[in-house]
C-alpha positions as CSV (number, residue, x, y, z in Angstrom):
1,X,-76.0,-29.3,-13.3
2,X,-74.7,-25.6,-14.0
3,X,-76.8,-25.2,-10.7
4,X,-75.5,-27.6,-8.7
5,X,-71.7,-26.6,-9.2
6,X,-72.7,-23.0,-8.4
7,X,-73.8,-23.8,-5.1
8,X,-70.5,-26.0,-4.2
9,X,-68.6,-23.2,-5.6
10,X,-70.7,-20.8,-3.3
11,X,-70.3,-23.0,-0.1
12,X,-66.9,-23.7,-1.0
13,X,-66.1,-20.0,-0.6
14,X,-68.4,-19.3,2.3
15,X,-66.3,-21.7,4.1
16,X,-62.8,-19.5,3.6
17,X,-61.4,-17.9,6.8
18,X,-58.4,-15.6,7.3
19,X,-55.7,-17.5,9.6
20,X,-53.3,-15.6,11.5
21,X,-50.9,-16.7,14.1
22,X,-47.9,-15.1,16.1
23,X,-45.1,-17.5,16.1
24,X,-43.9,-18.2,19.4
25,X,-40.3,-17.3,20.3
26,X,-38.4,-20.1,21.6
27,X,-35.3,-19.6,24.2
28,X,-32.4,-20.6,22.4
29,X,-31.1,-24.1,22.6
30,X,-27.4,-25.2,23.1
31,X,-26.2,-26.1,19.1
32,X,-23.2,-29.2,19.1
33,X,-21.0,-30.3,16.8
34,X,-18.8,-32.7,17.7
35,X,-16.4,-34.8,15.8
36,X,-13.8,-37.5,17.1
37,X,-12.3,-39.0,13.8
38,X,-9.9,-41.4,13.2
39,X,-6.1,-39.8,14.3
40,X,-7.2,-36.5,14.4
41,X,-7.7,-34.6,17.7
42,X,-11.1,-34.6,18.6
43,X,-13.3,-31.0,18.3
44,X,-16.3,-29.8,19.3
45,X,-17.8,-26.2,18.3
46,X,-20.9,-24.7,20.5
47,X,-23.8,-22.5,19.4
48,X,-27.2,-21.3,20.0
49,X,-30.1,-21.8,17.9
50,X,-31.6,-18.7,16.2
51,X,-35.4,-18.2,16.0
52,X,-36.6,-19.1,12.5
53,X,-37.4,-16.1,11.2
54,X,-34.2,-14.0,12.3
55,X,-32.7,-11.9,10.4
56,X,-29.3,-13.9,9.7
57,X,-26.4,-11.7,9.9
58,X,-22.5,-12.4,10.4
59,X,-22.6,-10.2,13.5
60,X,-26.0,-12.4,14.8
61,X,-23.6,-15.8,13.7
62,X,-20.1,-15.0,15.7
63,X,-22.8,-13.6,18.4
64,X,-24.4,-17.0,18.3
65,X,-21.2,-19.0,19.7
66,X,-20.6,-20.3,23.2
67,X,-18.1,-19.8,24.6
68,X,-16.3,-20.4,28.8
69,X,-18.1,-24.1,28.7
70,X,-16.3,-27.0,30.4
71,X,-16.0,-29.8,27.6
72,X,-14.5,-33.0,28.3
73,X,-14.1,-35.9,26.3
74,X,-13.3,-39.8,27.4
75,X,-12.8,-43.1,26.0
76,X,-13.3,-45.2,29.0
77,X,-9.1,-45.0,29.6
78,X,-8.2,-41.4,29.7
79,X,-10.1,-38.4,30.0
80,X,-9.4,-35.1,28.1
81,X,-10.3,-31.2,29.1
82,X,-10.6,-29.8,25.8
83,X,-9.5,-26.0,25.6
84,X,-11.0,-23.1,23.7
85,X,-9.8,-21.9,20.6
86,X,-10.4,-18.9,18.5
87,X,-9.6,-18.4,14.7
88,X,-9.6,-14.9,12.9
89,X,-11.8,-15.0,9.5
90,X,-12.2,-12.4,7.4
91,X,-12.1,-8.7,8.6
92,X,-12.5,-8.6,12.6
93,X,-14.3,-12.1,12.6
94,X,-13.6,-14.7,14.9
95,X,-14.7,-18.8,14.9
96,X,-14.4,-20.3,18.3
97,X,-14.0,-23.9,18.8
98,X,-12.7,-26.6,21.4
99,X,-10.2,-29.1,21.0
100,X,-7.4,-30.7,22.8
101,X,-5.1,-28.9,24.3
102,X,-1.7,-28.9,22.3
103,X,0.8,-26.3,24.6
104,X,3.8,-27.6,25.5
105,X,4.0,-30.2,22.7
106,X,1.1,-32.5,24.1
107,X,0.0,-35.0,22.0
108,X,-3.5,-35.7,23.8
109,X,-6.2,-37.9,22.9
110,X,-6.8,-39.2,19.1
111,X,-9.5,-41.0,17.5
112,X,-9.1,-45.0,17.3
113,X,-10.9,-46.9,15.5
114,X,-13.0,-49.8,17.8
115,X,-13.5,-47.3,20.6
116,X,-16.4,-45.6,22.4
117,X,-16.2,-41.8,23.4
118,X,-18.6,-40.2,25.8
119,X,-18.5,-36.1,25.7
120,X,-19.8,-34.1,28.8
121,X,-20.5,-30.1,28.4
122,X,-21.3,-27.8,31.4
123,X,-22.5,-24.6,30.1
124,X,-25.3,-22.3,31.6
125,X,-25.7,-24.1,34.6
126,X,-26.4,-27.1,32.6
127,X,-25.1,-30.5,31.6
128,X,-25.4,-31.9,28.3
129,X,-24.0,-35.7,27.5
130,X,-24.0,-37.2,24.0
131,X,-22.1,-41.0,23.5
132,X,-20.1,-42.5,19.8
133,X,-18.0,-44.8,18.4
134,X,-15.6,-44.6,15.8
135,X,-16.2,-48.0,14.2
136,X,-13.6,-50.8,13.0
137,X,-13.6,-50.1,9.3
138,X,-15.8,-52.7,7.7
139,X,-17.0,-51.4,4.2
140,X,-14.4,-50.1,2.3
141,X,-14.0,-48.0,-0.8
142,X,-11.9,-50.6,-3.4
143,X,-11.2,-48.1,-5.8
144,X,-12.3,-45.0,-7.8
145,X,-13.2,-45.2,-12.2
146,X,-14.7,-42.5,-14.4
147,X,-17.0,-42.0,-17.2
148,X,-16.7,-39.7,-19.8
149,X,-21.0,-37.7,-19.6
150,X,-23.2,-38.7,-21.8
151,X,-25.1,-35.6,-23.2
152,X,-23.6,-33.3,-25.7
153,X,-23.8,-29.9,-23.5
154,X,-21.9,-31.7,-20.8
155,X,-18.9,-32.0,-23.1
156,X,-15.3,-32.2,-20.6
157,X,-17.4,-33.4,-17.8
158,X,-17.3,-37.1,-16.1
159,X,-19.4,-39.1,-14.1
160,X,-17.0,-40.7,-11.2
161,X,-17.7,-44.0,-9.8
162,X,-16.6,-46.3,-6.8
163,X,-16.1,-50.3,-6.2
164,X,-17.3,-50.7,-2.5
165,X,-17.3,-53.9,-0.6
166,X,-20.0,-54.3,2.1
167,X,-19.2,-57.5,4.4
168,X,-22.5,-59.8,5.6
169,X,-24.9,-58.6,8.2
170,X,-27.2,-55.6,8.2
171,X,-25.4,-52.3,10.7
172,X,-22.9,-50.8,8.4
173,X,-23.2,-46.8,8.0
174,X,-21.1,-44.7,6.2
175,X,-20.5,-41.3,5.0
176,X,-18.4,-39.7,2.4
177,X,-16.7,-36.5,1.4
178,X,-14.8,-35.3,-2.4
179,X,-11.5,-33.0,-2.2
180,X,-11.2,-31.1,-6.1
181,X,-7.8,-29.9,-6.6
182,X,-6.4,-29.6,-2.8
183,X,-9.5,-27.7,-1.7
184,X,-11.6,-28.3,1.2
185,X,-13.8,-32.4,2.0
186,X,-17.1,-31.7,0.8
187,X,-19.8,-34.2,2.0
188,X,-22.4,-35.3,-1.1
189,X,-25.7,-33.6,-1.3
190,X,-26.4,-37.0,-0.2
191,X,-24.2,-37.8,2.3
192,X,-25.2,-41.2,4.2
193,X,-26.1,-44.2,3.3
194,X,-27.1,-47.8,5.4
195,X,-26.7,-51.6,3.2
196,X,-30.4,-52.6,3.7
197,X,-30.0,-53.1,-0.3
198,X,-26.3,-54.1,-0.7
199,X,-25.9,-56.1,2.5
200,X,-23.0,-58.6,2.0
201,X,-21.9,-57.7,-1.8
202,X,-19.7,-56.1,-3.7
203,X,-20.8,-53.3,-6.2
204,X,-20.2,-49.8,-7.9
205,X,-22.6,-46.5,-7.7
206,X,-21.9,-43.4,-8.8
207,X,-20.1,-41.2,-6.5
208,X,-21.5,-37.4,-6.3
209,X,-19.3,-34.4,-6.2
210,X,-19.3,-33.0,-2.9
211,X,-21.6,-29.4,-2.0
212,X,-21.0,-26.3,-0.5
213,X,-24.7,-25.4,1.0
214,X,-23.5,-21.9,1.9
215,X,-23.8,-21.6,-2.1
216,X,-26.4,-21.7,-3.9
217,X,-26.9,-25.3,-6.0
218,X,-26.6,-26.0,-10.0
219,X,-28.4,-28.9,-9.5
220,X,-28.1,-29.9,-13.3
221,X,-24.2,-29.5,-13.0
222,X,-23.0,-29.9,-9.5
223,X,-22.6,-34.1,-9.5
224,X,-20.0,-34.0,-12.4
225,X,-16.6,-33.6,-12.2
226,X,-13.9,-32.4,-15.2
227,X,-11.5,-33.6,-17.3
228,X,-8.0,-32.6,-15.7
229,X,-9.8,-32.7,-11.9
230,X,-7.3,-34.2,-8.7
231,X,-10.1,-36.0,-6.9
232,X,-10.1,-37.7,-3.6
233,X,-13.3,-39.6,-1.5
234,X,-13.0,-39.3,1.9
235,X,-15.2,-42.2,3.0
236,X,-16.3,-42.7,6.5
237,X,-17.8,-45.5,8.4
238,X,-20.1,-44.5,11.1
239,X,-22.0,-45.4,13.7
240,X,-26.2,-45.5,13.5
241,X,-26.7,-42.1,15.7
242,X,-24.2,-40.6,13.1
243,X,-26.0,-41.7,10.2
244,X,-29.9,-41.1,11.3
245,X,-28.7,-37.2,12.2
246,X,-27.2,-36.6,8.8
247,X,-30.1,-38.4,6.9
248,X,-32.8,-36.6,8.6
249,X,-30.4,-33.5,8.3
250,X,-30.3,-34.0,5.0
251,X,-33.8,-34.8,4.3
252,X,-34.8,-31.2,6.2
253,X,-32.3,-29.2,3.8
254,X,-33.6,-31.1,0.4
255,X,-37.5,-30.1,1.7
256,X,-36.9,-26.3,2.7
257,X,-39.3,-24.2,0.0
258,X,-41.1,-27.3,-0.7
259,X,-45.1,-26.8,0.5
260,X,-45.5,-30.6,-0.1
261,X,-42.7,-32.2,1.8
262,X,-43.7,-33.8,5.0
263,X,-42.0,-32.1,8.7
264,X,-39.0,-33.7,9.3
265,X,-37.7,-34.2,12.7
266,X,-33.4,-34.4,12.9
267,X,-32.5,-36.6,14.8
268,X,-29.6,-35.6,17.4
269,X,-27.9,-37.6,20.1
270,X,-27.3,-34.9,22.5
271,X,-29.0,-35.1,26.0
272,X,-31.1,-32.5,28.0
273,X,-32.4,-30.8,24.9
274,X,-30.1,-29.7,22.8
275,X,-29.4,-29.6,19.3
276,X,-26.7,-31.2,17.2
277,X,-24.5,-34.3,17.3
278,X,-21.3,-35.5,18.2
279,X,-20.0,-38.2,15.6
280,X,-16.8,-40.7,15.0
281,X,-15.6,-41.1,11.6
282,X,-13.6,-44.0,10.4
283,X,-11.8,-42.8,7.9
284,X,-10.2,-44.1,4.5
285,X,-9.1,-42.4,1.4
286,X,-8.9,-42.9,-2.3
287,X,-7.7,-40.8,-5.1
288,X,-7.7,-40.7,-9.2
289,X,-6.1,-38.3,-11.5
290,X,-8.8,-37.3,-14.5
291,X,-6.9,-36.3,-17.7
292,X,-6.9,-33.4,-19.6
């Protein structure tokens, strides 16, 4: 027996190659985000892809963004040019974005709820289209309850909880955000979710806290929130294209450094090859007050 399993392990070995590759470099691709939420102006910021193993630097990011593109926006009615913006950061840093254009005390196009919005973009001697809707609100966020955590070590910290109502028939999409103490909508780890299991009921789940992923993740600690907390859910309903980029998105972020995750594909709904989306929100809000 000793015998046999020396001569597996022999051919087992034999059979080892060394596998090298080049990875090809890919021309960079035109990188959208584009948002048209409910009364807000709508905003669309334009970048190019970076080659997976570059060397990420804040020069390399502001270098990465587009700018001089023709943008506009429609929702069947009017049709609106969108100008570019820029926005100092820190030290001699500076964000560029489009968005209507405000001079002269325009008001210009908002999101409604129950419309459709098609977005055009001619950059590089190309023409990118993506379509959305911002939908009529149909699940809604009832109200927001806490729960003081369960294990010892997680003493001053709650568990925060939600009373949705989904109406009957399968379609309904939404996504949600947390604001802690005035600061800045945070989408959950987990951001989207569909009502293939809650289809036409009422019920409660636990609402996450909202994530920075420019930080790095206590994934023990980041759900809860604290006693003495100002929290407000930003929740969202959405369209399907909306939802399947942000849960593929999301998928691809949860399996980066794992060797036995499956290749995930995100899913955009931008034309002629480019990356991104461009997304209506819906929008409702709730807030609750944890005490001290």
């Amino acid at each position: 027996m000793k015998f046999l399993y020396l001569i597996a392990l022999i051919f087992l070995i034999s059979c080892e190659r060394t596998i090298s590759f080049t990875p090809e470099n890919q021309e960079p691709k035109l990188v959208v985000e584009g948002i048209v939420e409910q009364n807000e102006h709508p905003t669309v910021v334009l970048t190019t892809s970076l080659d997976f193993f570059s060397h990420i630097s804040r020069e390399k990011l502001t270098g990465s963004f587009v700018r001089g593109a023709e943008i506009t926006i429609s929702d069947g009615t009017t049709t609106e040019l969108l100008k570019e913006y820029e926005v100092p950061v820190a030290g001699d840093t500076v964000l560029y974005y489009y968005s209507v254009d405000t001079s002269n005390g325009r008001v210009g196009m908002h999101g409604e709820p129950g419309k459709s919005y098609n977005l055009t973009i001619k950059s590089g001697g190309k023409e990118y289209t993506a379509f959305t809707t911002i939908p009529i609100p149909a699940k809604t966020l009832d109200s927001l309850y806490y729960y003081q955590a369960v294990n010892p070590e997680d003493e001053g910290k709650v568990i925060l909880y939600g009373r949705f109502n989904d109406p009957p028939g399968l379609g309904n999409y939404v996504r949600y955000f947390t604001n802690v103490n005035g600061g800045l909508y945070l989408p959950g780890l987990n951001s989207v979710y569909d009502d293939q299991i809650v289809d036409g009921t009422k019920y409660n789940v636990q609402i996450e806290r909202g994530v920075d992923r420019n930080l790095e993740i206590d994934f023990e600690e980041y759900a809860y929130f604290s006693r003495g907390d100002i929290i407000s859910v930003k929740f969202c309903n959405i369209d399907k294209a909306v939802f399947d980029f942000w849960r593929t998105m999301e998928y691809s972020y949860a399996s980066i450094g794992n060797p036995f995750s499956s290749p995930t594909k995100v899913v955009g709904n931008i034309s002629n090859g480019a990356l991104g989306y461009f997304g209506g929100y819906s929008v409702q809000y709730a807030s609750v007050i944890i005490p001290e």
